[in-house]
C-alpha positions, 0 to 999 in steps of 0.5 A: 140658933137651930131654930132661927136657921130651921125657919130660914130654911123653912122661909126658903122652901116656900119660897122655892115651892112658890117660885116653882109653882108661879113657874108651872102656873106661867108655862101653862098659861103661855100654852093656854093664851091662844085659847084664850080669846076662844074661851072668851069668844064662846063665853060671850056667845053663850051669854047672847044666845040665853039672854038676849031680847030676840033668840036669835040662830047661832050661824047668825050670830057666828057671821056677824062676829067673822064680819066684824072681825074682818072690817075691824083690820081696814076699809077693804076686808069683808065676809061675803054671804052667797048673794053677795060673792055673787054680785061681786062676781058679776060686777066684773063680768057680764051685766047687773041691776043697779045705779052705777056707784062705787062706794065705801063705808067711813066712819059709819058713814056711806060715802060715794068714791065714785059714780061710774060714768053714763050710769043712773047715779052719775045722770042723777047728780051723785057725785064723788064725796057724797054720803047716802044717810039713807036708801029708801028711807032706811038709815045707812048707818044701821047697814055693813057696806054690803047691806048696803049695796044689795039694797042699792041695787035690784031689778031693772026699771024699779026706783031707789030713793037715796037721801044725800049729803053733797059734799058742798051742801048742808042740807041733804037731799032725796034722789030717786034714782031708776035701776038699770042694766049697768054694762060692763063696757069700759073703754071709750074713745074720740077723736079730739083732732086729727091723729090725736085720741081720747081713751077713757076707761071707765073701770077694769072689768074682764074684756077691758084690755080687749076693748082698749086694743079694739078702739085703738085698732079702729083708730089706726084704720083712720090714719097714724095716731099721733097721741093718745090721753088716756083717761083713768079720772073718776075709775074706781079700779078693777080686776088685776090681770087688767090693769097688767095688761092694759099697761103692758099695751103701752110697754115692751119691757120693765116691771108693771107692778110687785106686790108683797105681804108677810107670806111669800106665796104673796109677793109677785112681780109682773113684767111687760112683754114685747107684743105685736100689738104693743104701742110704744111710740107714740106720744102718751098723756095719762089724766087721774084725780082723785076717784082714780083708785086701785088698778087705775093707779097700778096702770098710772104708776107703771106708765109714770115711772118707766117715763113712758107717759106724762101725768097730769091732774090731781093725786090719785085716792090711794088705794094700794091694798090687794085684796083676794077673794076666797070661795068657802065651801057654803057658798059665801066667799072671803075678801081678805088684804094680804099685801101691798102694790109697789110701783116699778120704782119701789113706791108704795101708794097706800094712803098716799096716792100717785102725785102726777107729774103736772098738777092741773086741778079741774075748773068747773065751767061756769054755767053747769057742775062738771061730772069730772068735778073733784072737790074735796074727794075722799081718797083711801088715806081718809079712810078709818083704819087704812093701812099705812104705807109701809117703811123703805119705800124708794121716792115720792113723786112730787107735782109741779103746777103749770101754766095752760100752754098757748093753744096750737094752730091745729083746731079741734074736730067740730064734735069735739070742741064743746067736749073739750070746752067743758073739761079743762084738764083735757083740753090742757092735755091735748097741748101737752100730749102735741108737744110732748117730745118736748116736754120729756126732754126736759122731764 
């Protein structure tokens, strides 16, 4: 009997020892667990350095895995060498050699959001949706999106051979395509009929709130402006700070756009301001598809949702990241997704875009393509790894098909009725934007 009750005694303290051993063993390994993708991170690059085919430096090596964490958490997220931090600071203000596209990497593959409007790409037939399998004869799929950019662009007068895939054909094609200066003037205007204009912004780059107060101060000098589309198809977006004050010019109150993120240094809340050079009255049409994106749906969403502008078109690509870029101490920079745009009634647009409030699809004229043509655009919900919008998002906008009006008697200007021939969009939103009083009564 000793015995038996010696050797459950004994039983029990092994099992204690180990309990207390497993125990000891669990805490240290929940201190070590965040050093443990470290270890592994260095054990592999150990293993590369000794054995790879071609030695090749550290720092390489090191930039590389930054790169392909970062592009491992969404479509929007990158490391910057020097060369790159400095083209993307160009590409907000100033000049740069290129061909004038937008573009984005899915699934391995190059694909045009947009070409921007007047520029090499867009007079070369490259349209939005098209993938480059190719730049000068290298594959694209060998290439991160921002090898791709500086290969794409380069000195001004020289030639780039892209090989296409059209999003309506099978069979690519090669473009060779002469770099330019791609300026950064944004805003374009035309008097469509007497008092009622035509705003195009083409981006959101540093003078674009300027030039918009410019051309629509010209406007003035002619006589009232009885309306004005503004047109934001085919804009890829931009700076923030503009797409603030490009909304605030038509606004004298009320929230512009929020942002959050899971740090509160993050979450922000811009308001319009009343201005003396604010244009409140008078009617507003704002025209989007689906290479309207970022700052362009910020300005669209604002407008929308204080009732202060009419919709029309086609969803928007839904792009409702914000992205900050980080300067490092070497020269190279970080653009990391830290949160979210909201819409002034709560709305997310992430991977959902902004619905207009009248569906109008584009009808390409018979005889040519149209540069604004929208088929089958990619929009940010296409993207691999998007982020989806988050829960508790207040509403959704939901678009209504319309009939074309009947025309009024007023008769385009003589420069303007080919114009408006050819984009049906912005033909049916010179009828809206002259019956628009009407038209909001019933909104």
């Amino acid at each position: 009997m000793y015995r038996k009750s010696r050797a459950v005694a004994l039983f029990l303290l092994s099992l204690l020892t180990v309990g207390s051993l497993t125990f000891g063993q669990a805490f240290a390994a929940g201190e070590d667990s965040r050093f443990d993708a470290l270890k592994r991170f260095s054990q592999v690059l150990d293993i590369v350095e000794r054995y790879y085919v071609k030695e090749t430096p550290r720092p390489d090596l090191v930039n590389g895995a930054l790169k392909g964490m970062l592009e491992s958490l969404d479509p929007h997220s990158t490391m910057l060498s020097k060369e790159e931090f400095k083209d993307m600071q160009e590409s907000t203000s100033g000049e740069f050699f290129g061909i004038g596209i937008e573009i984005t990497m899915e699934n391995n593959q190059l694909t045009v959001v947009t070409p921007i409007e007047d520029t090499p790409a867009d007079k070369g037939g490259m349209k939005s949706g098209d993938i480059i399998l190719a730049v000068g004869g290298k594959p694209t799929l060998e290439m991160t999106l921002q090898e791709a950019v500086s290969h794409i662009r380069g000195p001004k007068g020289s030639e780039v051979v892209l090989t296409i895939l059209h999003r309506d054909s099978k069979e690519p094609v090669d473009l060779r395509i002469k770099r330019d200066a791609i300026p950064l003037i944004s805003v374009k205007s035309r008097e469509l009929e007497p008092g009622y204009y035509w705003v195009r912004l083409t981006r959101f780059s540093e003078r674009t709130t300027q030039e918009l107060l410019d051309a629509l101060s010209d406007a003035k000098r002619k006589g009232p402006i009885k309306g004005i589309i503004l047109d934001l198809r085919n804009n890829p977006g931009g700076l923030l700070d503009q797409a603030v004050s490009v909304s605030d010019a038509f606004l004298n109150k009320g929230v512009i756009v929020s942002m959050r993120g899971r740090q509160e240094e993050t979450a922000r809340e811009f308001v319009a301001k009343p201005q003396d050079t604010d244009i409140i009255d008078t009617p507003l049409v704002v025209l989007v598809n689906g290479g309207s994106a970022s700052a362009s749906e910020i300005v669209a969403g604002a407008l929308g949702d204080q009732k202060r502008a009419l919709l029309v078109g086609e969803r928007t690509f839904g792009k409702g990241s914000v992205q900050n870029i980080i300067p490092l101490s070497d020269g190279s920079g970080l653009k990391l997704t830290v949160a979210l745009y909201y819409t002034p009634s709560g709305r997310s647009i992430q991977a959902e875009g902004i619905m207009p409030d009248l569906e109008v699809p584009f009808e390409a004229p018979k005889e040519k393509p149209a540069p604004l043509s929208s088929l089958r655009m990619i929009r940010e919900k296409d993207l691999n790894k998007h982020l989806e919008k988050t829960d508790g998002d207040k509403g959704k906008a939901s678009g209504k098909k319309v009939e074309t009006p009947a025309p009024a008697a007023n008769e385009p200007l003589p420069d303007a009725k080919e114009f408006l021939e050819r984009d049906n969009q912005l033909r049916m939103s010179l009828q809206f934007v002259k019956s628009l009083p009407k038209i909001r009564t019933i909104h």
